[in-house]
Kinemage of the C-alpha trace (Angstrom):
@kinemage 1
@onewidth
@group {chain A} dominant
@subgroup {mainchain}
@vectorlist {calphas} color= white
{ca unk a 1} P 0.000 0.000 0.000
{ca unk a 2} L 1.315 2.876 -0.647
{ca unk a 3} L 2.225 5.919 1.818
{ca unk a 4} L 0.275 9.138 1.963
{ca unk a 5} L 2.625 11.556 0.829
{ca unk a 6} L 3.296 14.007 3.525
{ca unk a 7} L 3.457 18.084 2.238
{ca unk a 8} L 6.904 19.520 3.530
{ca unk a 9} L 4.474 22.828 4.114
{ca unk a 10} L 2.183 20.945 6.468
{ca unk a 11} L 5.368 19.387 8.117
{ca unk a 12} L 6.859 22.584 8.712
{ca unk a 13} L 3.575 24.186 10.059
{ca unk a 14} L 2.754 21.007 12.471
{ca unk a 15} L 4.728 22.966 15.766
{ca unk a 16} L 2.940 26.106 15.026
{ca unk a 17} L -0.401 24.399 16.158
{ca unk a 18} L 0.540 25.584 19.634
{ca unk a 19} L 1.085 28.989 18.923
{ca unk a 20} L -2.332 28.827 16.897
{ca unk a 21} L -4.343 27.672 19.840
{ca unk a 22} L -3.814 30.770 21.521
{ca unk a 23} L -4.188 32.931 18.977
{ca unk a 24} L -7.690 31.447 18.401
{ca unk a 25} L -9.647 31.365 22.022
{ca unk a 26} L -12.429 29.248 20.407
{ca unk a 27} L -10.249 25.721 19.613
{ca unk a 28} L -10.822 22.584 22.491
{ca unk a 29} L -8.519 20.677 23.835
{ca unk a 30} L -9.278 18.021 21.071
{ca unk a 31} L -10.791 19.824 18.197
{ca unk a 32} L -7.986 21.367 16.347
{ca unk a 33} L -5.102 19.175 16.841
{ca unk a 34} L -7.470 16.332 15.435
{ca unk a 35} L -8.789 18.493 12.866
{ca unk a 36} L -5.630 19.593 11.849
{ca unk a 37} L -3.877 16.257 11.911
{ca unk a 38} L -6.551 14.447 9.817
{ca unk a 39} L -8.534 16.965 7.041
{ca unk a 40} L -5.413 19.524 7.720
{ca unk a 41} L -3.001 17.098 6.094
{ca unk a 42} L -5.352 15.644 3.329
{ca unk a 43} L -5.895 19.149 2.195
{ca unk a 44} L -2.131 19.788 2.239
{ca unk a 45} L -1.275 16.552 0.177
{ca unk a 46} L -3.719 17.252 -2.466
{ca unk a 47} L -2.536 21.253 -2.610
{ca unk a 48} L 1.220 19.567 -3.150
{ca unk a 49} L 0.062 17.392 -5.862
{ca unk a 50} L -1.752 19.929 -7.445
{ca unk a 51} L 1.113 21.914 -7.268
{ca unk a 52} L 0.427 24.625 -5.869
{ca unk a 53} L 2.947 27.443 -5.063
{ca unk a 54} L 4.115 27.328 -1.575
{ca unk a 55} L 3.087 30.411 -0.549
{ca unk a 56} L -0.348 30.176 -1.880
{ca unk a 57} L -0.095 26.177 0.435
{ca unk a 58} L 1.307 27.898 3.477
{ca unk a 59} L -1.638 30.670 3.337
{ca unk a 60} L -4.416 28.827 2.991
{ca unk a 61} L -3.503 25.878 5.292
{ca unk a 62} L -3.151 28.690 8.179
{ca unk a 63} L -6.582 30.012 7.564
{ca unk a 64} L -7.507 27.051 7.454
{ca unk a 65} L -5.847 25.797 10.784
{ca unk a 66} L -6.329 29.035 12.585
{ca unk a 67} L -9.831 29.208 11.807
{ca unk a 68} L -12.085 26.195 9.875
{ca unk a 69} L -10.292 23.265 12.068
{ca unk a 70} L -11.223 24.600 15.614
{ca unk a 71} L -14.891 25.720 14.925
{ca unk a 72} L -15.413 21.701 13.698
{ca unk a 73} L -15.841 20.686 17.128
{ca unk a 74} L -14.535 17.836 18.978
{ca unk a 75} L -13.071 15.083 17.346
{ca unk a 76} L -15.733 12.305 15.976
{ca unk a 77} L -17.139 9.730 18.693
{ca unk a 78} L -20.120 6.967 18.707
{ca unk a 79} L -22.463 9.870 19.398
{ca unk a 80} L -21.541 12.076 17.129
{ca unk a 81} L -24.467 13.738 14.779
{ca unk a 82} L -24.133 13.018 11.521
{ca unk a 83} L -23.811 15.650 8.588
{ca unk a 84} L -25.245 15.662 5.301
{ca unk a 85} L -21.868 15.827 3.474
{ca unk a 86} L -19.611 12.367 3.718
{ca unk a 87} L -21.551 9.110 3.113
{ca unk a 88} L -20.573 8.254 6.536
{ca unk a 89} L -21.574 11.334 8.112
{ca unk a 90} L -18.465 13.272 8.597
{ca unk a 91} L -18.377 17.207 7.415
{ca unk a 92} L -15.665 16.936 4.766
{ca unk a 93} L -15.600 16.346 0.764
{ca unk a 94} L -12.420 17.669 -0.589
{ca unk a 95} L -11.928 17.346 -4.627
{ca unk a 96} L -9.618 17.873 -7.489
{ca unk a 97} L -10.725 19.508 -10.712
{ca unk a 98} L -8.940 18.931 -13.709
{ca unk a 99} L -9.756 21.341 -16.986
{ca unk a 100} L -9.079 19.237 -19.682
{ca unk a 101} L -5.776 17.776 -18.878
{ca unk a 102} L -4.854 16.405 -15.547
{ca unk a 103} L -1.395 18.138 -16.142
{ca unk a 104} L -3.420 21.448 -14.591
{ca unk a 105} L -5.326 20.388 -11.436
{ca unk a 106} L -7.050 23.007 -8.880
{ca unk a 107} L -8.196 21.936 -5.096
{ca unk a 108} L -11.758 22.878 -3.637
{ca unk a 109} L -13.261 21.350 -0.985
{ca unk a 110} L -16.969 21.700 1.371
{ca unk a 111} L -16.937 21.816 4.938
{ca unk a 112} L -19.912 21.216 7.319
{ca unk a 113} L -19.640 23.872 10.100
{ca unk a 114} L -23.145 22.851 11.524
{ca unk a 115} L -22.187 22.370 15.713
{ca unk a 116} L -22.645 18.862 15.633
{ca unk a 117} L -19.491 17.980 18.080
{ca unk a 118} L -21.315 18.427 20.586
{ca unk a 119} L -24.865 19.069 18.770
{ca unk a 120} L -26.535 22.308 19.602
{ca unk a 121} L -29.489 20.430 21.249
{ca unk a 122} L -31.299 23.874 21.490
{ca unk a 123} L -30.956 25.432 17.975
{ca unk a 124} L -29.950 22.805 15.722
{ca unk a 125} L -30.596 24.474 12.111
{ca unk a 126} L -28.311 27.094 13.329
{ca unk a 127} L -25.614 28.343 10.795
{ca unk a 128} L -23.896 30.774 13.668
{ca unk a 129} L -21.097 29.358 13.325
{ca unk a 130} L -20.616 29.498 9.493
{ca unk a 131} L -21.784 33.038 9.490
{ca unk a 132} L -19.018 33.917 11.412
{ca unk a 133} L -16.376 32.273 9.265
{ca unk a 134} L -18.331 34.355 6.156
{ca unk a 135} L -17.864 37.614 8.177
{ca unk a 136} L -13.962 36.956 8.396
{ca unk a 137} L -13.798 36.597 4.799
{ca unk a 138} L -15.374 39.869 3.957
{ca unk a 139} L -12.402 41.781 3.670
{ca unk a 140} L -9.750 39.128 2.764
{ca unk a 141} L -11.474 37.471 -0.439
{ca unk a 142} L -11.838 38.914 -3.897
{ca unk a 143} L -14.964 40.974 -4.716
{ca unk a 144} L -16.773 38.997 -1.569
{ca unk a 145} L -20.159 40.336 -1.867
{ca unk a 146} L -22.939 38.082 0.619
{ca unk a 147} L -25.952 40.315 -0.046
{ca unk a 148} L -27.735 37.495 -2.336
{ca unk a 149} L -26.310 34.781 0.110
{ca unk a 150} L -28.153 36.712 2.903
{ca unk a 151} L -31.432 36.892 1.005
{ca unk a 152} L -31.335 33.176 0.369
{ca unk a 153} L -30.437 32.622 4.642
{ca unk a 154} L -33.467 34.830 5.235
{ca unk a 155} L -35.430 32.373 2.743
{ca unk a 156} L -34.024 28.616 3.658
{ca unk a 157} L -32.823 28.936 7.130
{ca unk a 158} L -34.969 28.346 10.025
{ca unk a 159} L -33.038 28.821 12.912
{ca unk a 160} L -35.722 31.563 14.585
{ca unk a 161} L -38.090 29.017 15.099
{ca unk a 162} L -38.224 27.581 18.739
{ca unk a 163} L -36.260 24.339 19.399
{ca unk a 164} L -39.439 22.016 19.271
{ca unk a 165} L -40.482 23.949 15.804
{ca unk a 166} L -36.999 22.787 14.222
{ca unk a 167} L -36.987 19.414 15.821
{ca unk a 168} L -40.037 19.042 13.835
{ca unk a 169} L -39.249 20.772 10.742
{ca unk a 170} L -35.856 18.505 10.877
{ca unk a 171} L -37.844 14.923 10.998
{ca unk a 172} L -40.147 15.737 8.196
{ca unk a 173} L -37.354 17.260 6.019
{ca unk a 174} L -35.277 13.850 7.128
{ca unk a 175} L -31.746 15.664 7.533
{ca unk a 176} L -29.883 18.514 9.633
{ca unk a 177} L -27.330 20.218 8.082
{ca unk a 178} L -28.253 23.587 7.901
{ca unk a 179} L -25.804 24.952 5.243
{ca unk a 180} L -22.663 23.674 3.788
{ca unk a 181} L -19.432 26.199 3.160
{ca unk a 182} L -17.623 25.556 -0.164
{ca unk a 183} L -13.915 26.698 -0.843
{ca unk a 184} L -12.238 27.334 -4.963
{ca unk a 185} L -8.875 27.878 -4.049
{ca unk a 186} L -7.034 29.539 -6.282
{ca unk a 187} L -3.387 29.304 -6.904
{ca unk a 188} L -2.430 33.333 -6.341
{ca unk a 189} L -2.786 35.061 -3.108
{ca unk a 190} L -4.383 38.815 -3.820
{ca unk a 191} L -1.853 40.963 -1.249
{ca unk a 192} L -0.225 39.903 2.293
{ca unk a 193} L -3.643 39.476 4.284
{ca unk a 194} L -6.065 38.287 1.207
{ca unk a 195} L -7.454 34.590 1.145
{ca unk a 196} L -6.439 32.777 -2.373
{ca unk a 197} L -10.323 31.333 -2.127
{ca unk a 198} L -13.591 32.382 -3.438
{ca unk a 199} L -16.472 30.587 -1.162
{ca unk a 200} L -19.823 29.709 -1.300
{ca unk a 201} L -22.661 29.157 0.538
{ca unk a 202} L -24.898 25.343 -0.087
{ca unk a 203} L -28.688 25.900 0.769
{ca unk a 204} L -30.618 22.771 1.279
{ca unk a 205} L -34.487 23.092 0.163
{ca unk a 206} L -35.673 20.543 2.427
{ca unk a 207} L -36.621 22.713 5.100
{ca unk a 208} L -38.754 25.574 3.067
{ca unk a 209} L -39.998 22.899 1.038
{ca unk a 210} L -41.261 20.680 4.111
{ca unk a 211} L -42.154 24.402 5.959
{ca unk a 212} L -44.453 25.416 3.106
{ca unk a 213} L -45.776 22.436 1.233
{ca unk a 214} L -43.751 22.636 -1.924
{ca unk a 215} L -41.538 20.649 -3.663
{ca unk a 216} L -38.043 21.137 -2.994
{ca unk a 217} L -37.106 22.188 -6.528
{ca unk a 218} L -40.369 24.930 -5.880
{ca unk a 219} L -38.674 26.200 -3.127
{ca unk a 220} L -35.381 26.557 -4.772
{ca unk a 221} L -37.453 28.215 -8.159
{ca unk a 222} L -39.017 31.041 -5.284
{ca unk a 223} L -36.437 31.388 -3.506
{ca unk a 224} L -34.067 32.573 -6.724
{ca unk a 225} L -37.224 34.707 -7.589
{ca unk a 226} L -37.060 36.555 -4.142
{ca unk a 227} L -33.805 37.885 -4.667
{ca unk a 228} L -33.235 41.099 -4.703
{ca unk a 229} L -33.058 42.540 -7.984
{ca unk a 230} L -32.925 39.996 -10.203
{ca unk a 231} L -35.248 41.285 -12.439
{ca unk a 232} L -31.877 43.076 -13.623
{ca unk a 233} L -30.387 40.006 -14.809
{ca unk a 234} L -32.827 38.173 -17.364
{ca unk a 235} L -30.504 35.317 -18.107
{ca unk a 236} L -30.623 33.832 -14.668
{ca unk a 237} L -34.501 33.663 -14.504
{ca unk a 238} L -34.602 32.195 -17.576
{ca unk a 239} L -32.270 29.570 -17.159
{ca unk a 240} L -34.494 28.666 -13.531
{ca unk a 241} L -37.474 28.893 -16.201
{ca unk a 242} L -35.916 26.186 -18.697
{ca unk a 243} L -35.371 23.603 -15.648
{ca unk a 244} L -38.625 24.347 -14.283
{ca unk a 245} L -40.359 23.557 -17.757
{ca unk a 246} L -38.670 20.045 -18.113
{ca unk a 247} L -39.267 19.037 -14.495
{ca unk a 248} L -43.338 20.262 -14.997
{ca unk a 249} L -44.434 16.965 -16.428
{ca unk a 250} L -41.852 14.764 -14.553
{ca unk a 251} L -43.413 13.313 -11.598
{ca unk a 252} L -42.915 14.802 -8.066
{ca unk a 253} L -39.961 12.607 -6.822
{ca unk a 254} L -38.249 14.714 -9.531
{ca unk a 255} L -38.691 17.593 -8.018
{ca unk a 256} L -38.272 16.484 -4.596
{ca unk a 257} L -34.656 15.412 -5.567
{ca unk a 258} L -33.286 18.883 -5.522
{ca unk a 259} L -30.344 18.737 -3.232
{ca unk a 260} L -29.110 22.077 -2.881
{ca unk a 261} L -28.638 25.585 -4.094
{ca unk a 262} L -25.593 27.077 -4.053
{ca unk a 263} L -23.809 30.685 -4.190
{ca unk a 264} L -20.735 32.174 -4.961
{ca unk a 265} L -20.162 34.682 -2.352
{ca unk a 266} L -19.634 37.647 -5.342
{ca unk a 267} L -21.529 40.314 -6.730
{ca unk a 268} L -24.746 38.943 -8.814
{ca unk a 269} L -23.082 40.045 -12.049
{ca unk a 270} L -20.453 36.803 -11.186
{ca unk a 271} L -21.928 34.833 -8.959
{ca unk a 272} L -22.994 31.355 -9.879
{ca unk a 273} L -26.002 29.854 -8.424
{ca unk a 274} L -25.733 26.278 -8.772
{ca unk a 275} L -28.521 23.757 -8.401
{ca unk a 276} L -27.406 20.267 -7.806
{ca unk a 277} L -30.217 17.480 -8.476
{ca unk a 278} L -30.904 14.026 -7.926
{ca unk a 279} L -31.209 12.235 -11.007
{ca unk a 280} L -34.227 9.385 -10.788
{ca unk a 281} L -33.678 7.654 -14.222
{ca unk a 282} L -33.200 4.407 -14.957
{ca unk a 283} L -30.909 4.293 -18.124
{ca unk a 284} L -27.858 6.261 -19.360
{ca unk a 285} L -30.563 7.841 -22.024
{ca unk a 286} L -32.698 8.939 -19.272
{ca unk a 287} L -29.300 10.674 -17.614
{ca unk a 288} L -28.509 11.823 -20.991
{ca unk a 289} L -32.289 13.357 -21.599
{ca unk a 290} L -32.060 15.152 -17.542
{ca unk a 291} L -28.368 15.930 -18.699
{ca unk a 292} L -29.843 18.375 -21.915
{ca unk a 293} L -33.238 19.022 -20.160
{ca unk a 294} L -34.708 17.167 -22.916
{ca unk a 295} L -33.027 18.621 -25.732
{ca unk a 296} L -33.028 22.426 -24.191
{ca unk a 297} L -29.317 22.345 -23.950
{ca unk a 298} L -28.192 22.231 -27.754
{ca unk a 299} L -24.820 21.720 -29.078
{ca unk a 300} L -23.585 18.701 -26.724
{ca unk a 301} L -23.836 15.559 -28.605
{ca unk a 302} L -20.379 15.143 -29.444
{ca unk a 303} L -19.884 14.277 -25.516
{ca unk a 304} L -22.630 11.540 -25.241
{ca unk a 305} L -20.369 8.750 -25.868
{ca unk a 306} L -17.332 9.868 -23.202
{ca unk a 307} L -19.731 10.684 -20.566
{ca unk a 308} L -21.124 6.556 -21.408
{ca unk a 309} L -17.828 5.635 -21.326
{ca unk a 310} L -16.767 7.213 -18.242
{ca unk a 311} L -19.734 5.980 -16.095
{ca unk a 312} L -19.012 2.325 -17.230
{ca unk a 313} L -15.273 2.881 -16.589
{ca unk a 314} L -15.826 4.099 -13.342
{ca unk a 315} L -18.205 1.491 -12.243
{ca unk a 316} L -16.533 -1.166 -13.378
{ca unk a 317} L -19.250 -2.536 -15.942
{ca unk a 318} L -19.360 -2.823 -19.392
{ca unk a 319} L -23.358 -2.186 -19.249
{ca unk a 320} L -24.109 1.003 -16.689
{ca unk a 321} L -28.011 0.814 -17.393
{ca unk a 322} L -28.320 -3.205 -16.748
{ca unk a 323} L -26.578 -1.853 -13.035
{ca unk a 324} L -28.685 0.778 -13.028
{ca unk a 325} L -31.926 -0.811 -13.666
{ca unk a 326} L -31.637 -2.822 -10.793
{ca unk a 327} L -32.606 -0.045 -8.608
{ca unk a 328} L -36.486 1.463 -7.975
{ca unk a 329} L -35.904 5.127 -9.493
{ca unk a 330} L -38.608 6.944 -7.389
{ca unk a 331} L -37.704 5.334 -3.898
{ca unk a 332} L -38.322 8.069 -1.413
{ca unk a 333} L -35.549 7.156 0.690
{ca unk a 334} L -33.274 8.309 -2.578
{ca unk a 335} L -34.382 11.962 -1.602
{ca unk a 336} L -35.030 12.246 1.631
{ca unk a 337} L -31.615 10.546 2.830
{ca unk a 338} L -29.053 13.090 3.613
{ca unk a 339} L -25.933 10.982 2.966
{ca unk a 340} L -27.282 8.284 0.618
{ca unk a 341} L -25.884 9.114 -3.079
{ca unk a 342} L -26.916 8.718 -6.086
{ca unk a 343} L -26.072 10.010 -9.534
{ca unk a 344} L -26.739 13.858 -9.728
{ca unk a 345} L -26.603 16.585 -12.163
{ca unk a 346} L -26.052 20.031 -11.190
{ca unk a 347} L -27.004 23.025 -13.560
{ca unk a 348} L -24.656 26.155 -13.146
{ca unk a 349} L -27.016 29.653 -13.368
{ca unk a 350} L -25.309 33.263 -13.540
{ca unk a 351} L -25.929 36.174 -15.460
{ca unk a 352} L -24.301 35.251 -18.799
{ca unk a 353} L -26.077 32.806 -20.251
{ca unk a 354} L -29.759 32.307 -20.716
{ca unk a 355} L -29.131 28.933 -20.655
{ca unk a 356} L -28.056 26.777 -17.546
{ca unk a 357} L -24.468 24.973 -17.775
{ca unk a 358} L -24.755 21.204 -16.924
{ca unk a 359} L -22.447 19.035 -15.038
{ca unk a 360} L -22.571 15.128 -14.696
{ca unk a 361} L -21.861 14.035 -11.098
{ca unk a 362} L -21.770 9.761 -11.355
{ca unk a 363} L -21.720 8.200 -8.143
{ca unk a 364} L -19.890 4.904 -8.867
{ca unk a 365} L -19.756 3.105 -5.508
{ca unk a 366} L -23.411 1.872 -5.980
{ca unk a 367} L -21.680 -0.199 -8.684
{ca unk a 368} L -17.880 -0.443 -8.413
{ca unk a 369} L -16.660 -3.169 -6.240
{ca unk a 370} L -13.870 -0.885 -4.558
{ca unk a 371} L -12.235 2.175 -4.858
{ca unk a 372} L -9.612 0.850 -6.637
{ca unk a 373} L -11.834 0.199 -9.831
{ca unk a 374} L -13.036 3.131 -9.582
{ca unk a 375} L -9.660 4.925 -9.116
{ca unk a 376} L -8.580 2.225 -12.559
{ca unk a 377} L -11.740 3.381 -14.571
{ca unk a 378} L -11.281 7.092 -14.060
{ca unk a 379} L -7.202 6.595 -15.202
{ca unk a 380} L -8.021 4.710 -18.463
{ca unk a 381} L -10.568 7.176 -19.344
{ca unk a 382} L -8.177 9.902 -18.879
{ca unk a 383} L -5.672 8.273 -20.846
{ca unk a 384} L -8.544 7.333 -23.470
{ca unk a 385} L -9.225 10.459 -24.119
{ca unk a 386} L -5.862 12.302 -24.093
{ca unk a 387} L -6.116 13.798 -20.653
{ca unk a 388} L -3.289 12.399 -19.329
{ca unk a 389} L 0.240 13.951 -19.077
{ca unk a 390} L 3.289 12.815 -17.853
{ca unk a 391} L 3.582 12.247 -14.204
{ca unk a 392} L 1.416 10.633 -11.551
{ca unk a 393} L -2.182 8.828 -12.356
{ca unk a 394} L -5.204 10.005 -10.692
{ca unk a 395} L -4.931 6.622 -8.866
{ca unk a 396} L -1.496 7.401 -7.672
{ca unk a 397} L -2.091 10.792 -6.320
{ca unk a 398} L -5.048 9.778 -4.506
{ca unk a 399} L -2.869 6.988 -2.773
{ca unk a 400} L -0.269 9.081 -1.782
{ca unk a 401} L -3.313 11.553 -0.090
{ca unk a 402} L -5.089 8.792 1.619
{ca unk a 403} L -3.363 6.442 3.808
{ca unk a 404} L -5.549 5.110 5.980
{ca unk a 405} L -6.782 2.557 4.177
{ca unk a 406} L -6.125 0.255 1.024
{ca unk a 407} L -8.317 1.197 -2.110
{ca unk a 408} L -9.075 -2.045 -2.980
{ca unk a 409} L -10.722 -2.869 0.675
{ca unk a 410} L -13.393 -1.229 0.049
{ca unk a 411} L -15.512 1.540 -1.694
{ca unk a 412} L -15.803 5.060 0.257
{ca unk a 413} L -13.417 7.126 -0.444
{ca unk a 414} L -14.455 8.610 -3.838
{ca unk a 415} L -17.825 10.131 -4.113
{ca unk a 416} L -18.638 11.605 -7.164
{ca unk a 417} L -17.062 11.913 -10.506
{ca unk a 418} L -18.316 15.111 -11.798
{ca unk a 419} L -18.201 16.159 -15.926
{ca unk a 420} L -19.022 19.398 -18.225
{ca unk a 421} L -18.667 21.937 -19.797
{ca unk a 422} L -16.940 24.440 -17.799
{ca unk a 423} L -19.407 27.133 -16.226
{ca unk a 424} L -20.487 27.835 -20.160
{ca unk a 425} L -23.270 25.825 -21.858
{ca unk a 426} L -21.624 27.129 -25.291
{ca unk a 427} L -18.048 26.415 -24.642
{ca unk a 428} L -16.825 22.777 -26.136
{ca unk a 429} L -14.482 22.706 -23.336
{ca unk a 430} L -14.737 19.587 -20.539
{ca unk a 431} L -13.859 19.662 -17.582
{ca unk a 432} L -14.014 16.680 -14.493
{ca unk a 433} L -13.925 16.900 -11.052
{ca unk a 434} L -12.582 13.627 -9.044
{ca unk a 435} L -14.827 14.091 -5.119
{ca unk a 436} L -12.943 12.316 -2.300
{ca unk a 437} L -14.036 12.400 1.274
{ca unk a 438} L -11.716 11.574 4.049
{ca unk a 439} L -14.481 8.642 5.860
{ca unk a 440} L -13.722 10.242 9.106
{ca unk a 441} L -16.611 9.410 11.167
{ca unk a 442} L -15.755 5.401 9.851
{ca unk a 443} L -12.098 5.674 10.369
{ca unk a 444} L -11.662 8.474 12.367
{ca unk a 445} L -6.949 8.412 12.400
{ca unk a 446} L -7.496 9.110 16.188
């Protein structure tokens, strides 16, 4: 097996973790050196073999030391709540994108700051905590802007309601993560105190859909309707109108797969509002058909036949759909589980385009024996196609990240395998992002 490679920037920050403690009165006893030891270094192998510049690595691995790692709680135990993010419950997906080579690769990860460790018994939609890791960004990331961000909190969270009001609203929505905190980061630091990340903020529906009595794709539709002054940019209404028209003669469970909705924490003229969807059919055409919302999105047959082959390389079959078919499509436990996966599709909305940007995300561990098949499938694709260059394989890099397990035990570590075109429904260029998460509520490195 081989050895997680260790980042000579995390090794020389590793006796600074003292010094960080007291610089940051909220960490525990337990919380950030665990933290830090665990997600800390599988964020700083993957920056290394992405290649990122060292100072770009040493910056954001302090922020993200000083302040993510110690407002995650206490390390995982039996009793720990479990987020909406890993499989397994823990609050971590990290990923690597590649655009169109895996010679260029770029790091982003999610983070579940919900207080789960211990769970905030009296408040538990809360998003306190991630509100205050958005307000320490204002004046560090480029062109932050949360006013949208805000109107869609004021719309999807439910935190003012009294603690037996959210209990509720929690068992009928079946899940708890209030929000989810995503991080691009980028490889150039913008001046001596700026962060080298543009965030974003992951709504779930669930709640306002289960509050009011709509779908959760309904509540997602109103809730980018609500925002203020959108009415300023037409493209991003009509690209919510072009979903809403294929899903109107779907049936419900369609619409009830809408996972989240998420923004880039920009001005409206940039930001991206992504909506990320549970797909419910039963056949690679059906994927295809959700893929181009029925035909809606023109100009992207020449991909049908590498997305096939990816999702049968991936899962280790020669025949996705016989796999696939095996499975009841409109099983309500497929949308109302918060860390059951299944293949999704998310559709990319911003001001640009009146036309949403599609992305594949295939979930290959309902298929694949083991991550190491998976890890196999994703390689000869790559080389298939002419992504890639010399050095290390996707399999190899995610080796040398992960050590504490063998690939071929079991499946787990990858997630998703996410493909499209690159923010623009009109651009011919791919691009494929390779989801890990670090299974630390399973396997928890103590």
């Amino acid at each position: 097996m081989a050895v997680a490679t260790q980042s000579p920037i995390f090794r020389s920050m590793e006796s600074e973790n003292a010094k960080s403690r007291a610089v940051d009165q909220v960490s525990t006893s337990q919380g950030l050196p665990y933290w830090w030891s665990t997600s800390g270094r599988d964020l700083a192998n993957m920056l290394h073999e992405a290649d990122y510049p060292e100072e770009v690595q040493r910056h954001f691995l302090s922020y993200y030391r000083d302040i993510i790692c110690p407002r995650l709680g206490g390390q995982p135990g039996e009793d720990s709540v479990k987020s909406g993010v890993g499989w397994d419950g823990n609050p971590l997906e990290y990923s690597f994108e590649l655009k169109g080579t895996t010679k260029t690769q770029a790091v982003r990860f999610v983070v579940d700051l919900t207080q789960l460790r211990p769970a905030d018994r009296s408040s538990p939609l809360s998003m306190d905590t991630t509100q205050r890791v958005v307000d320490m960004m204002a004046d560090k990331a480029p062109g932050f802007d949360e006013n949208w961000s805000k109107s869609l909190q004021r719309w999807f969270v439910y935190d003012h309601l009294s603690e037996d009001e959210q209990k509720a609203l929690i068992a009928k929505a079946g899940q708890q993560t209030s929000v989810i905190l995503g991080f691009d980061i980028f490889k150039r630091v913008a001046g001596p105190d700026g962060l080298p990340v543009m965030a974003k903020v992951y709504y779930p529906p669930c709640y306002t859909a289960a509050a009011k009595g709509i779908t959760r794709w309904q509540a997602v539709r109103q809730g980018i309707q609500q925002l203020p002054g959108v009415s300023s940019y037409p493209n991003i209404l009509k690209s919510t109108e072009i979903i809403n028209d294929f899903l109107s003669d779907k049936p419900r469970e369609w619409q009830m797969g809408t996972r989240y909705l998420a923004t880039d924490l920009v001005g409206p003229e940039k930001a991206r509002m992504k909506v990320y969807m549970r797909c419910f059919g039963r056949t690679f055409e059906d994927i295809w058909n959700y893929y181009t919302l029925g035909g809606r999105i023109t100009g992207v047959d020449e991909d049908k036949e590498k997305f096939r082959d990816l999702m049968n390389f991936v899962s280790g079959t020669n025949n996705y759909d016989a796999e696939i078919s095996k499975q009841d499509p409109l099983d309500e436990t497929r949308y109302r589980s918060a860390t059951g996966k299944l293949t999704a599709i998310y559709f990319s909305i911003s001001a640009d385009n009146p036309i949403p940007a599609p992305k594949l995300c295939i979930y290959p561990a309902n298929f694949a024996p083991n991550d190491e098949v998976i890890a196999k499938g994703l390689d000869q694709w790559l080389n298939k196609y002419g992504w890639h260059h010399d050095g290390a394989s996707m399999e190899e890099q995610v080796k040398r990240v992960f050590d504490h397990r063998p690939l071929g035990k079991k499946t787990g570590i990858f997630t998703f395998i996410g493909i499209g075109r690159k923010e623009d429904p009109t651009s011919k260029d791919l691009s494929i992002q390779v989801y890990v998460t670090p299974e630390l509520y399973e396997t928890p490195r103590y």
